[in-house]
C-alpha positions, 0 to 999 in steps of 0.5 A, a space after each residue: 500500500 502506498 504512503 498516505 498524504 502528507 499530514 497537513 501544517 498545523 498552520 494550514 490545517 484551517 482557522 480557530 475561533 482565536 485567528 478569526 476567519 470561518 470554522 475550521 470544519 465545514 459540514 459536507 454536502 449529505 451522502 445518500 446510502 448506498 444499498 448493497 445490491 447497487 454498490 455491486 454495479 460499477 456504474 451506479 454512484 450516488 445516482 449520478 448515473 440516472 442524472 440527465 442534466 449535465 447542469 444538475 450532474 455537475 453540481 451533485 458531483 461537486 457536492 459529492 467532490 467535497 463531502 468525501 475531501 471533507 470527511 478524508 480531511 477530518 479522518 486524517 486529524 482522526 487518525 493524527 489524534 490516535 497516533 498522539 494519544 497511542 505515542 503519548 509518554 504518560 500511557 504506560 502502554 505507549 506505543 512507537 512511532 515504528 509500531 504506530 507505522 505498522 498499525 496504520 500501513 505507514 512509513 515511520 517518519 510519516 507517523 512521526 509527523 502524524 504524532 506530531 500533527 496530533 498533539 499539536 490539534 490536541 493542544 488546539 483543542 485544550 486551548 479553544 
């Protein structure tokens, strides 16, 4: 499996409440359930493909571009907070970063920075 992502700067990783701008999360557009019998059909996707209007198609389809990039964005802070909680020197059941790597399919450095990434969204948070 390939590396993820690099983690994003905790710069870059969106505006608090204390450097002003709009919230740092914004809610994505729905995602409708996919059934299990459609989901077997490569072609069927959200409804899409019943979609006629090139207009309407277009703009569910951008909807959808950025529920799924919103919630990977959320999902890699998910999972930079774990890494910092499981590398966290106070748990007597601490893990490496080596160890962290293994769990997540990652190389070591990436965790490093996923641990990293992690504390500093933790700190964000305590301060908030």
């Amino acid at each position: 499996m390939s590396e993820p992502p690099s983690a994003p700067e905790p710069s870059a990783s969106g505006s608090s409440s204390a450097g002003g701008g709009g919230p740092r999360f914004k809610r994505p557009a729905p995602l409708l359930f996919e059934p299990s019998e459609a989901t077997a059909d490569r072609e069927h996707f959200f409804g899409l493909e019943s979609l006629t209007d090139p207009r309407e198609t277009l703009e569910r389809a951008t909807e959808l571009a950025l529920a799924f990039r919103a919630a990977a964005d959320r999902a890699v802070e998910f999972q930079a907070t774990a890494a910092a909680h499981l590398a966290d020197p106070r748990r007597f059941d601490r893990l490496t970063d080596a160890a962290i790597a293994e769990r997540a399919d990652w190389t070591e450095e990436y965790a490093r920075r996923m641990v990293e990434f992690g504390r500093e969204l933790l700190r964000d948070r305590r301060t908030e």
